[in-house]
TIMARNU-410074 format. One record per residue (C-alpha): residue number from 1; residue in three letters; x, y, z. Coordinates in Angstrom, 2 decimals, padded with zeros to 5 digits. Layout:
<rs>
   n res      xx      yy      zz
 NUM Ala       X       Y       Z
...
</rs>
This chain:
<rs>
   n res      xx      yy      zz
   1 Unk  107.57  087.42  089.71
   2 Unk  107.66  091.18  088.53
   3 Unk  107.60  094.28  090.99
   4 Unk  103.95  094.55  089.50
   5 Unk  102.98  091.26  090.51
   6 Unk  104.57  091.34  094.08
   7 Unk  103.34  094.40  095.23
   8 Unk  100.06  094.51  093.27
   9 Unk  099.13  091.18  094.89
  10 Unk  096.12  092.04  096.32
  11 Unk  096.45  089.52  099.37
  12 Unk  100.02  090.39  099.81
  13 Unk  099.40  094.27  099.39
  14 Unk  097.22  094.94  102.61
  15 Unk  100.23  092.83  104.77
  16 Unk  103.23  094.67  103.57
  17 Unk  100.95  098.46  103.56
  18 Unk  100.32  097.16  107.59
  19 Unk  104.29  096.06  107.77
  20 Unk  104.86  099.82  106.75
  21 Unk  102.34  101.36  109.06
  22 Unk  103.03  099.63  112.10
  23 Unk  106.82  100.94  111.97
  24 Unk  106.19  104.48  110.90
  25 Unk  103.99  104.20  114.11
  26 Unk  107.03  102.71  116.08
  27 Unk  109.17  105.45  114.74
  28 Unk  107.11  107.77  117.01
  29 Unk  108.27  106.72  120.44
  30 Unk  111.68  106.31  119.28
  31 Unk  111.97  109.77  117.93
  32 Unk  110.93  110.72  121.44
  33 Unk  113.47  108.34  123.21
  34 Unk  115.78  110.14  120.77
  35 Unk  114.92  113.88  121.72
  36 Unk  115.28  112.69  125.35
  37 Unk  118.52  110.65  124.56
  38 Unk  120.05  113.71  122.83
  39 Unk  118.49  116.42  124.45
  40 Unk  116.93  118.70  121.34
  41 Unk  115.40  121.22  122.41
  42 Unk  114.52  123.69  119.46
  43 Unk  112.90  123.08  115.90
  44 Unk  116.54  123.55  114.40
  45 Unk  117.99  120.78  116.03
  46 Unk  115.07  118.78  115.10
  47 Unk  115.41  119.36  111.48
  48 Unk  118.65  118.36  111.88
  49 Unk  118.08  115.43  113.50
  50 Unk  115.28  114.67  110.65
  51 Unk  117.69  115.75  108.22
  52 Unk  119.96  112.91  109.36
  53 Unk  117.81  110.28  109.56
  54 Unk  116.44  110.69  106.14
  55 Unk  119.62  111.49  104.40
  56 Unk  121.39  108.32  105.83
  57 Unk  117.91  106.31  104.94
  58 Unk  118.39  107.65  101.44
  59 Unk  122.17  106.04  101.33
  60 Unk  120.12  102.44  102.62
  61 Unk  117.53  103.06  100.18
  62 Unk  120.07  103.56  097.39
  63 Unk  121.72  099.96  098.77
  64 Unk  118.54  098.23  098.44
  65 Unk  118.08  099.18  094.98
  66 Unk  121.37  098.28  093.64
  67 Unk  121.26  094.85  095.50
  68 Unk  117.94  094.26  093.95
  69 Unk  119.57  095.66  090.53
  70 Unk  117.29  098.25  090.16
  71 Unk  118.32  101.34  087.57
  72 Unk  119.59  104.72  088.90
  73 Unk  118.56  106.39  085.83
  74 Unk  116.33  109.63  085.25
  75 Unk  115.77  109.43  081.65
  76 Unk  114.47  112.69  080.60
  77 Unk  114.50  116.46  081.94
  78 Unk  110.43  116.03  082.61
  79 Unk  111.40  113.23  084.50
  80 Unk  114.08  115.34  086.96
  81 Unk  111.74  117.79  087.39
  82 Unk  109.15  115.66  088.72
  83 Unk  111.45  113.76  090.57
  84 Unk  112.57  117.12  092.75
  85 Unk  108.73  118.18  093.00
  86 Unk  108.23  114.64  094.91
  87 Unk  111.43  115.55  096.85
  88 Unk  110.56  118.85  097.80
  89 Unk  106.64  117.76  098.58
  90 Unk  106.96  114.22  100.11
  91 Unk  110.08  114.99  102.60
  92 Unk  111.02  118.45  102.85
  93 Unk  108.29  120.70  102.47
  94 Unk  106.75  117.78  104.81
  95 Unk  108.93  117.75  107.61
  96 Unk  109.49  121.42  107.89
  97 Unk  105.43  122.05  107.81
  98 Unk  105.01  119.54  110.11
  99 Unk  107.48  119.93  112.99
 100 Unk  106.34  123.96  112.59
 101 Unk  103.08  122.69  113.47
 102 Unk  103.69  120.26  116.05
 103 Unk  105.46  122.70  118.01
 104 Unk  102.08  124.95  118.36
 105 Unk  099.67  123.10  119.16
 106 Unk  098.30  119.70  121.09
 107 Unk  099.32  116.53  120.15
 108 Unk  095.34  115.58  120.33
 109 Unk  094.12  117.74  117.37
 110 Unk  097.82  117.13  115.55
 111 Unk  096.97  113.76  115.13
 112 Unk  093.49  114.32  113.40
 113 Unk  094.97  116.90  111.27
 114 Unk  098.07  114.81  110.17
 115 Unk  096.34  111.44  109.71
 116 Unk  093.54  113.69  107.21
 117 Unk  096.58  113.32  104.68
 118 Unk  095.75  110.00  104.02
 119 Unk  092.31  111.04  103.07
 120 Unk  092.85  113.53  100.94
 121 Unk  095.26  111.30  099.14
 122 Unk  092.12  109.11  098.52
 123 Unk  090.10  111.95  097.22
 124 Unk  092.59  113.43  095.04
 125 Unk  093.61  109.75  093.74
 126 Unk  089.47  109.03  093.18
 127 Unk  089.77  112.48  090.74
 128 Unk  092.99  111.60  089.05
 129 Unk  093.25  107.99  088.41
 130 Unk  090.60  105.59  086.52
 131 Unk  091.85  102.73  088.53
 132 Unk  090.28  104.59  091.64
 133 Unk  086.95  105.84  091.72
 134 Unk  084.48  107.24  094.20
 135 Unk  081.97  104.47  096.16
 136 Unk  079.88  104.22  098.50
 137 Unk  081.91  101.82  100.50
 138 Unk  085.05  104.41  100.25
 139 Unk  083.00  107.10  101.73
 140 Unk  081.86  104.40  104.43
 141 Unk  085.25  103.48  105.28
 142 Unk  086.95  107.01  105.26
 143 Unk  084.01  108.28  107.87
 144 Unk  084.94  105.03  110.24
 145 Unk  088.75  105.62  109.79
 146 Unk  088.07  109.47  110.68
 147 Unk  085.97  108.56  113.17
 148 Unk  087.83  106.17  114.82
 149 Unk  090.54  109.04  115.49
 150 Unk  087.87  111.05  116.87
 151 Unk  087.01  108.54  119.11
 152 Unk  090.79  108.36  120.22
 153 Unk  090.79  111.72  121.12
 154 Unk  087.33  111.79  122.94
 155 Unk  088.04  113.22  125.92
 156 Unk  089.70  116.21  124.51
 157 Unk  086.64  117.42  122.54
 158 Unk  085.36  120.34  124.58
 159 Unk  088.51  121.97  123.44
 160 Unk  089.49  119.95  120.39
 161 Unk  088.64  122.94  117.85
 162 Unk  089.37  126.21  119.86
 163 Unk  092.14  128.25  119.64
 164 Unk  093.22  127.70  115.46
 165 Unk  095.93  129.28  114.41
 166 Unk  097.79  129.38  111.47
 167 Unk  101.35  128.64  112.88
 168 Unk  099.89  125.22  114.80
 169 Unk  096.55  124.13  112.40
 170 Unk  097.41  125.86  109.07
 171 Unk  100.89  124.31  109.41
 172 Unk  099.79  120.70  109.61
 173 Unk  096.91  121.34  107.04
 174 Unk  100.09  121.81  104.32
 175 Unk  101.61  119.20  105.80
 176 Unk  098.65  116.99  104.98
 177 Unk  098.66  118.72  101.64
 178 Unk  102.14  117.46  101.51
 179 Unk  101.55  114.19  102.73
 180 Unk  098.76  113.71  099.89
 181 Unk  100.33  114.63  096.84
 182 Unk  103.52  113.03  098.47
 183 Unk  101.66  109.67  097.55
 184 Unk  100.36  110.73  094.19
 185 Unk  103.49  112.18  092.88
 186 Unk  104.93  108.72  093.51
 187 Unk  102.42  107.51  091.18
 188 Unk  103.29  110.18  088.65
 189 Unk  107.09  109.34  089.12
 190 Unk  106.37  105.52  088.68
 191 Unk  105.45  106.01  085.14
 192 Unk  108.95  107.76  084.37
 193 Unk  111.14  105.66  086.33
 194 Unk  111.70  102.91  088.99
 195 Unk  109.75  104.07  092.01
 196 Unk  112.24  102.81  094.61
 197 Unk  114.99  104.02  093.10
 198 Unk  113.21  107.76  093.38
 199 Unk  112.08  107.52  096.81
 200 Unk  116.28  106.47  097.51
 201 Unk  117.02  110.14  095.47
 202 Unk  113.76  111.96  097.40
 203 Unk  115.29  110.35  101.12
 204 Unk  118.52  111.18  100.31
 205 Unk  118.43  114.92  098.63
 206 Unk  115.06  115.86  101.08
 207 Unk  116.91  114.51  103.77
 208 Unk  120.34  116.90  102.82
 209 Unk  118.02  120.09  102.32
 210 Unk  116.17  119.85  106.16
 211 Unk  119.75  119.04  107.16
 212 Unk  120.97  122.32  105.56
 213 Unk  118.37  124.36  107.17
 214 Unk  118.92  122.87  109.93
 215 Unk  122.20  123.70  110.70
 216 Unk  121.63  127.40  108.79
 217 Unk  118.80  127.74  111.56
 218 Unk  121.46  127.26  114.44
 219 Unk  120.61  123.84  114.87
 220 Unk  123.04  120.65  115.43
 221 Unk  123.17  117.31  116.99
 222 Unk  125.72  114.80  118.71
 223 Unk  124.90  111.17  118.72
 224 Unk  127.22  110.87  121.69
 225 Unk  126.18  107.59  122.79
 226 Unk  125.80  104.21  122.01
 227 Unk  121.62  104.16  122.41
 228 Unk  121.47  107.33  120.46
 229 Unk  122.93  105.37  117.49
 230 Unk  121.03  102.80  117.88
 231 Unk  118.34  104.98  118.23
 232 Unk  119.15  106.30  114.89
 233 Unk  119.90  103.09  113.12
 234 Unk  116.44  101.79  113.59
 235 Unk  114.83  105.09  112.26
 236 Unk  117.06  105.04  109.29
 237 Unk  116.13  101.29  108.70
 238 Unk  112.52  101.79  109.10
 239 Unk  112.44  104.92  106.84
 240 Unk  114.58  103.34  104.01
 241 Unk  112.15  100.24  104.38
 242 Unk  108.95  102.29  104.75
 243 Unk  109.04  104.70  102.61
 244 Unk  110.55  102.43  099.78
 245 Unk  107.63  099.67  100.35
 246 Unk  104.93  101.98  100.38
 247 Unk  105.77  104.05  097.45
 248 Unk  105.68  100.97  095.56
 249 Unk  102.39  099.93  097.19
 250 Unk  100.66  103.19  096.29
 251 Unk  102.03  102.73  092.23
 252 Unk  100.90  099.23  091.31
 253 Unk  097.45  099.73  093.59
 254 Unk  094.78  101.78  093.81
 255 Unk  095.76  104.58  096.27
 256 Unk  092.78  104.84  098.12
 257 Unk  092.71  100.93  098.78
 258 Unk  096.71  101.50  100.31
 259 Unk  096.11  105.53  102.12
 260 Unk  093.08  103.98  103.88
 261 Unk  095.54  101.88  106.16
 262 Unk  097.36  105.21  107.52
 263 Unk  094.37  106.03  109.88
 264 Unk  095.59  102.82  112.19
 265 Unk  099.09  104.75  112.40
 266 Unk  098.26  106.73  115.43
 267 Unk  096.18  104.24  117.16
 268 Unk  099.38  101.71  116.51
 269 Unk  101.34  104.74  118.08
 270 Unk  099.72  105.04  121.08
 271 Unk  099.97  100.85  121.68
 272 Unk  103.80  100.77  121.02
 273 Unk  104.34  104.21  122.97
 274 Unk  102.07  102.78  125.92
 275 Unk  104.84  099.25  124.90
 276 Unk  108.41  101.73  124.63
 277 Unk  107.86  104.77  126.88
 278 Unk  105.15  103.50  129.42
 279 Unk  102.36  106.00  128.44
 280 Unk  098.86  105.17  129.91
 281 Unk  096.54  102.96  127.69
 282 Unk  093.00  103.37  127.89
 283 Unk  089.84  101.35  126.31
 284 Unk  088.75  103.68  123.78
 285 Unk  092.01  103.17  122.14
 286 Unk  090.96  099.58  121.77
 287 Unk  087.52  100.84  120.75
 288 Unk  089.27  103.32  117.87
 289 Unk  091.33  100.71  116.55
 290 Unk  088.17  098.32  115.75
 291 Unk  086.33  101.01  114.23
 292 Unk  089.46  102.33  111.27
 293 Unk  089.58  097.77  111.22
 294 Unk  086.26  098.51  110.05
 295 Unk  086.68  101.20  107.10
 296 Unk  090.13  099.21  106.18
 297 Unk  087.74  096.07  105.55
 298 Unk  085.31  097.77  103.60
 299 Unk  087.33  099.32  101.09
 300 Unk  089.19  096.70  100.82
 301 Unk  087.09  093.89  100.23
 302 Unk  083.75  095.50  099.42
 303 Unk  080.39  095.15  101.44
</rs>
């Protein structure tokens, strides 16, 4: 069976794009049982910590693909230079953006803004590829997926949209720029070369440049103890995993078919954080998570 094949499978597509989601979304409490295990207090030290984690998921990336005999070639100069514009967009430029914004603003509106990536991935893809064009049902299910975050976040909707600024909001709008073209840049790079092999080079070198600023901001970490390495272990694992599977998924598919999925992620979140760090769990969680079920089922399989 070719890469094509496996991960254009369209029954085995929508479980390995929910594999990928559901640990991104268990990445999130265990960043915070990191930041509590290490104590991190500024945006520095997080970068470094990011830094890290993706530069040692790069390495594990980089394993996979030579066990799986993959090639480590960039054939041409175009090539290179695409390959550092998906670098620079789908982990640095990402990270920094987003841990920028994070830092000014509620974790409520954060995770409307952030999880709008995967949407405008789907518009841009439905302008840019003939494999993926607009529908009705792809309208249908975008509106339930955004609506079932809304719905998450109900409570907080007096005082959802007040206080924008461009340090908090504008910083996670890039970073939802970021994530977006993140996803079609992998499509771009696909064409050129093997897609898993790039997303190894974009962990690894995006991973060494937030490190870098990092520790040029002041910044620096000590992984002192045995839970912080396991701490960091797992992240590196589910990065190198992740971010490997679902470039893949988003080359041999139609984007909007794979993006769709990333509007569970902070539903998922909240389950496994309410599961790892004993945060309260509440029914219009449960409520949220049918409704993005919903606009996942539609796109995916029609009306």
């Amino acid at each position: 069976m070719t890469q094509k094949e496996f991960f254009g499978n369209p029954k085995l597509a929508p479980l390995l794009t929910l594999a990928c989601i559901l640990a991104w979304a268990g990445a999130f409490p265990l960043i915070k049982l990191g930041y509590r295990e290490i104590a991190l207090p500024g945006i520095a030290d997080k970068l470094v910590f990011a830094g890290m984690r993706f530069t040692l998921a790069g390495v594990l990336a980089m394993l996979f693909a030579y066990a799986l005999g993959r090639s480590f070639r960039v054939p041409t100069k175009s090539c290179a230079r695409s390959l550092t514009i998906f670098t620079l967009i789908n982990i640095t430029l990402h990270y920094i953006f987003s841990y920028i914004g994070l830092a000014h603003m509620t974790s409520s509106r954060s995770v409307i803004i952030d999880t709008m990536g995967s949407f405008f991935m789907i518009l841009f893809s439905c302008m840019l590829f003939a494999d993926d064009s607009f529908t009705k049902r792809k309208v249908l299910g975008c509106a339930l997926g955004f609506g079932g975050l809304i719905v998450m976040n109900w409570q907080h909707q007096q005082s959802l949209w007040s206080d924008i600024t461009f340090m908090g909001d504008g910083m996670l709008l890039l970073n939802t720029f970021c994530i977006a073209w993140g996803g079609i840049w992998a499509k771009f790079v696909s064409r050129e070369m093997d897609v898993m092999v790039a997303t190894a080079y974009s962990l690894f070198f995006g991973g060494g440049i937030l490190w870098l600023i990092g520790i040029g901001a002041g910044g620096s970490v000590a992984l002192t103890s045995s839970t912080a390495l396991w701490i960091m272990a797992i992240l590196v694992f589910i990065s190198a995993f992740s971010f490997s599977v679902y470039n893949q998924l988003l080359s041999y598919n139609p984007i909007s078919k794979i993006a769709i999925f990333s509007s569970f992620m902070p539903i998922a979140g909240v389950m496994i954080s309410g599961w790892l760090l004993g945060e309260p769990f509440v029914t219009r969680y449960y409520v949220a998570a049918v409704i993005v079920a919903c606009g996942i089922y539609i796109i995916n399989r029609g009306r």
